[in-house]
N, C-alpha and C positions, 0 to 999 in steps of 0.2 A: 207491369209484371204480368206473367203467364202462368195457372196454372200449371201443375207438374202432373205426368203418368197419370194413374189411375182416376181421380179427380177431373182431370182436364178429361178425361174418355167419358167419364160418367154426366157429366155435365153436357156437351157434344152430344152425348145421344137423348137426353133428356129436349135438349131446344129440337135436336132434331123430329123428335116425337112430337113435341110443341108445335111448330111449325107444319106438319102432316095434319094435327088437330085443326088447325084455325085451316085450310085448304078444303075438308069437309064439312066445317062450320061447327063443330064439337068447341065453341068458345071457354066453354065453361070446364073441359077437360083440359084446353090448353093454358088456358088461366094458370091450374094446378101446375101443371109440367113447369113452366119459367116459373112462378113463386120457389116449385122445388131448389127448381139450379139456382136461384139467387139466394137462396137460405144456405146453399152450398160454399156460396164463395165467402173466404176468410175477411175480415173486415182489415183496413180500410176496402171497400169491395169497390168503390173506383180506380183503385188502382191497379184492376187485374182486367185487361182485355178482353177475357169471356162478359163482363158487366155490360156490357155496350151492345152488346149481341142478346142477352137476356131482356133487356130491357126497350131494345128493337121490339123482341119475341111479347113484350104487356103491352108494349104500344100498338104493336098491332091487332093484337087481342082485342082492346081498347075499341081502337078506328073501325072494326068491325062491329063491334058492337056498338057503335054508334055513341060510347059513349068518351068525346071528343075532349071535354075538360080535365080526364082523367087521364086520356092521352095524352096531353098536352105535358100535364104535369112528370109524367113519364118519360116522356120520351127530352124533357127538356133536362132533367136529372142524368140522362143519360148521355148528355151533351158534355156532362162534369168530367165523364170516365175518362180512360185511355182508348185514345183511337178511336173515339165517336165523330169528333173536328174532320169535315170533309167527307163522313159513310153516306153517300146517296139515299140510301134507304132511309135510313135517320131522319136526312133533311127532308126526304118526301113525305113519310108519314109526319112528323111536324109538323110540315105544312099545311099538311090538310086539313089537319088536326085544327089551326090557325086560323083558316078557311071556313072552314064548318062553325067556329065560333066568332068570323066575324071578324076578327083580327087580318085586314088583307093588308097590312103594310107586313106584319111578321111574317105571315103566310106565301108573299111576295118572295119575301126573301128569301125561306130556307126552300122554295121552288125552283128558285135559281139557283140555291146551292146544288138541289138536286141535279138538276138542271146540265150545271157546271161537271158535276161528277158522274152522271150516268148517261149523258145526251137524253135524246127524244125518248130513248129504248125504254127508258126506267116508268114512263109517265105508258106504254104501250097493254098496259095490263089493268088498270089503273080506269075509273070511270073518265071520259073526257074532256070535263067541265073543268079538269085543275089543270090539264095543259093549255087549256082555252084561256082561262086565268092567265095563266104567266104569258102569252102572248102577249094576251090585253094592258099588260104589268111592264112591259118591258119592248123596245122600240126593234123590231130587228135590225142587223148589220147587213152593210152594202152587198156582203158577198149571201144573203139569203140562207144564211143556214136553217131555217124553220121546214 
């Protein structure tokens, strides 16, 4: 399910503010902004596509604040939504999340999902050490796409 009208705008512009927050490192402001939109969405609140998107917006929160266990848990809740299965972002933040605590068989994996869904592009922002990982993780193919 989707949001409707005025809700779905209100919400959109809150992650969007969210997101603007966590790019000048205001962690703690954007914290706020996604708690907000997610106190917004009607419950069950997995089944509304904005959830997956909010919960992106704490996990990243999270990953930048270093704090990786709470990301994890986050972002892995976020997995239950609609439309989470396959969102590159999702799977990179996971991973890292996975990575940072040590988990490098989970952390493998949603690397490669990310991997799968955003190519090299998605890891090009991103510190170096987790595309170096999934290299080390996974064997390249004959035709070189690394």
């Amino acid at each position: 399910m989707e949001l409707d009208g005025k809700l779905a705008v209100e919400v959109k512009e809150i992650c969007d503010e969210g997101d603007v927050l966590i790019e000048i490192g205001e962690l703690d402001h954007a914290f706020r902004n996604f708690s907000e939109a997610l106190s917004l969405i009607p419950e069950p609140r997995e089944e509304y596509r904005e959830t997956a998107g909010i919960l992106a917006g704490l996990g990243d929160v999270y990953f930048h604040a270093k704090s990786f266990a709470q990301g994890r848990e986050v972002l892995s809740d976020a997995m239950h939504c609609t439309g989470a299965i396959g969102n590159p972002f999702l799977h990179l933040r996971l991973g890292q999340c996975q990575l940072e605590l040590d988990n490098s068989y989970r952390a493998a994996d949603e690397l490669v999902r990310a991997y799968m869904g955003g190519g090299k592009e998605i890891f090009e922002r991103e510190d170096p050490k987790y595309f170096i990982f999934l290299q080390g993780q996974i064997s390249p193919p004959a035709s070189g796409i690394w």
